[in-house]
C-alpha positions as CSV (number, residue, x, y, z in Angstrom):
1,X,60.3,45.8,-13.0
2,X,57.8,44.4,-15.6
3,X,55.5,47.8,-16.2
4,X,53.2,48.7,-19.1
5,X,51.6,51.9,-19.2
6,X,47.5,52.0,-18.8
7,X,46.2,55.0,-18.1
8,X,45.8,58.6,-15.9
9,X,43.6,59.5,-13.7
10,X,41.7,62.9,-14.2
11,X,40.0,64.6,-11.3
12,X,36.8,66.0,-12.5
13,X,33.7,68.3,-10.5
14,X,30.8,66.5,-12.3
15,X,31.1,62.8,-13.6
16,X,28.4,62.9,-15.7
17,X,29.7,66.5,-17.0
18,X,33.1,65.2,-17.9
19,X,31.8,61.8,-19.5
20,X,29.2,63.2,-21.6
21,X,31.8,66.1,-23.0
22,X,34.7,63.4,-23.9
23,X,31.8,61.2,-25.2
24,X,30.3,63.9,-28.1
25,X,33.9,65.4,-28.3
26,X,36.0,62.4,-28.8
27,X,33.6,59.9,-29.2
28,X,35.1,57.9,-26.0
29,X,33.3,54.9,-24.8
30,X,32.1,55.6,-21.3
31,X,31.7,52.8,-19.0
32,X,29.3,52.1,-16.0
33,X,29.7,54.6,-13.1
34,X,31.7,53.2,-10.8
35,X,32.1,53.7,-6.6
36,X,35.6,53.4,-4.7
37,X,34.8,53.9,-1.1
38,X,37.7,53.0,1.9
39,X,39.3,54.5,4.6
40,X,38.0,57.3,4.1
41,X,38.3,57.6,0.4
42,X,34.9,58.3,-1.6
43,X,35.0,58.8,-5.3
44,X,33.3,58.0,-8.4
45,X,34.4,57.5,-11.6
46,X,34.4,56.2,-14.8
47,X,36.7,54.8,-17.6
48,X,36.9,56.6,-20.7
49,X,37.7,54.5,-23.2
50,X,39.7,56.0,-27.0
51,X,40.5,53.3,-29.4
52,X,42.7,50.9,-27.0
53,X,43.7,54.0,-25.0
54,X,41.7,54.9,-22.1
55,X,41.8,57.6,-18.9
56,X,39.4,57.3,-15.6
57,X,37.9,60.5,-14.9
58,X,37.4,60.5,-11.0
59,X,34.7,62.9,-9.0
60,X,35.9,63.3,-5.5
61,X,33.3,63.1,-2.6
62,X,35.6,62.4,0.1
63,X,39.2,61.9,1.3
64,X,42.2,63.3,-0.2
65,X,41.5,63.2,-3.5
66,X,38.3,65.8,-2.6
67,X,40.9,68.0,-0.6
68,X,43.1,67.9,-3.5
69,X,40.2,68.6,-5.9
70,X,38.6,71.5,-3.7
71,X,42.4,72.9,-3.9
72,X,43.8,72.7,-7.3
73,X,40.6,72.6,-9.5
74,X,39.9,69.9,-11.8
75,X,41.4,68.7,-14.6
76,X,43.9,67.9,-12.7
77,X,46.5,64.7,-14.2
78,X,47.3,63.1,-10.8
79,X,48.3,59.9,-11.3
80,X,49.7,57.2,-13.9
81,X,49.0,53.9,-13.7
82,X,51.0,50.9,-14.8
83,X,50.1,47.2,-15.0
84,X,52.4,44.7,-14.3
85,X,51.8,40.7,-14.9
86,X,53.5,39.9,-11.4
87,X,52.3,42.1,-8.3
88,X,53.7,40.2,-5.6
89,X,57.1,40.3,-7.8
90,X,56.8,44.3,-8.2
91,X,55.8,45.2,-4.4
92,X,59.0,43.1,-3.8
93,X,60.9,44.9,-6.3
94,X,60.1,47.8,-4.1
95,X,60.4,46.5,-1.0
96,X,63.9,45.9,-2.6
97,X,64.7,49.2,-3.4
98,X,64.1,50.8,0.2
99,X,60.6,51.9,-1.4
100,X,57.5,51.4,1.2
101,X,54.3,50.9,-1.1
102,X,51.2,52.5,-0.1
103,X,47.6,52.3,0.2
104,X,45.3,54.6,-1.5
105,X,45.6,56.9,1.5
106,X,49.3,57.0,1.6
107,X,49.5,54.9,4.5
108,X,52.0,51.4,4.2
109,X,50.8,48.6,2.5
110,X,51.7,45.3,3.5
111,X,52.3,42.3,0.9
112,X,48.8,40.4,2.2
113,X,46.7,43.9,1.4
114,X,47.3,44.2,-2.2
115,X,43.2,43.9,-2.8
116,X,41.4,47.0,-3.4
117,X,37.4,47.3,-3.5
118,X,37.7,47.7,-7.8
119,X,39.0,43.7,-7.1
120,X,42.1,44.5,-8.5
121,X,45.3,44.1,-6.9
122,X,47.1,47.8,-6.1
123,X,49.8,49.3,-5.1
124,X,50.9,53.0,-4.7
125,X,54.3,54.7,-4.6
126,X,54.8,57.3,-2.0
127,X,54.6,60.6,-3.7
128,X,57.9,62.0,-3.4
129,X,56.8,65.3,-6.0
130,X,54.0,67.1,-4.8
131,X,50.6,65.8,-5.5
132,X,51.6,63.2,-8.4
133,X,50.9,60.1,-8.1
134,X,52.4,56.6,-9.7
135,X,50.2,53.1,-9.3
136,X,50.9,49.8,-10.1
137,X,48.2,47.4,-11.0
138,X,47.9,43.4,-11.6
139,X,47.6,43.3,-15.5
140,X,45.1,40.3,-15.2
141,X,42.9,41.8,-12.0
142,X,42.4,44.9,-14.1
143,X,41.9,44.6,-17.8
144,X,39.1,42.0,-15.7
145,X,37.8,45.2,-14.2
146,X,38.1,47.0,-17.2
147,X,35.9,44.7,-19.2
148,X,33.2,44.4,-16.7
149,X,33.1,48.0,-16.5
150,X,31.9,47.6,-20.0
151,X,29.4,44.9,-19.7
């Protein structure tokens, strides 16, 4: 499978909190706030943006992520994401290796759902080690995403 790392997600209690500390600390670029709301799923976020590196801090409001937050505290690394420049190709890969990809809520995925509300193209391993988490986005769909969250 074609990978390339992108980033981790961070699970945070205060958006603004988080953003404004990694902003005077490390002098990260901080885009827009941004809303991912499905299925139950409610969170905000933002990219936190380091040179060419960058991490999303993520403020649970509801969903899994929120349970996860409310029980582990935050700061909590739980997921890495990976772009790839073929997402049909990789869910295939997958599908290939007796590996069901998920949706956002761990629920199957099927080939024709790959959009998620950011508009990039998704998909989620089942988490086979606790609470960590591995996604796989589009390369194009997302640095797309990334750059408008910057505009």
């Amino acid at each position: 499978m074609d990978l390339k790392f992108s980033h981790v997600d961070v699970l945070v209690n205060d958006l603004e909190e988080a953003c404004a500390y990694y902003a005077q600390i490390l002098n990260a670029r901080i885009s827009k706030t941004l809303v991912w709301e499905r299925g139950g799923l409610h969170v905000r976020y933002a990219i936190a943006l380091i040179g060419e590196e960058r991490f999303m801090l993520v403020q649970p409001l509801a969903g899994n992520l929120k349970t996860l937050l409310d029980a582990s505290g935050e700061g909590m690394i739980y997921r890495h994401c990976y772009s790839t420049p073929d997402i049909e190709k990789a869910y295939d890969e997958l599908i290939a290796a007796g590996v069901q990809p998920e949706d956002e809520n761990g629920k199957p995925l099927a080939r024709a759902d790959l959009q998620s509300p950011s508009g990039t193209r998704i998909i989620w391993l089942p988490k086979r080690f606790g609470h960590f988490s591995i996604e796989i986005l589009e390369h194009k769909t997302l640095e797309a995403f990334v750059a408008a969250a910057f505009s």
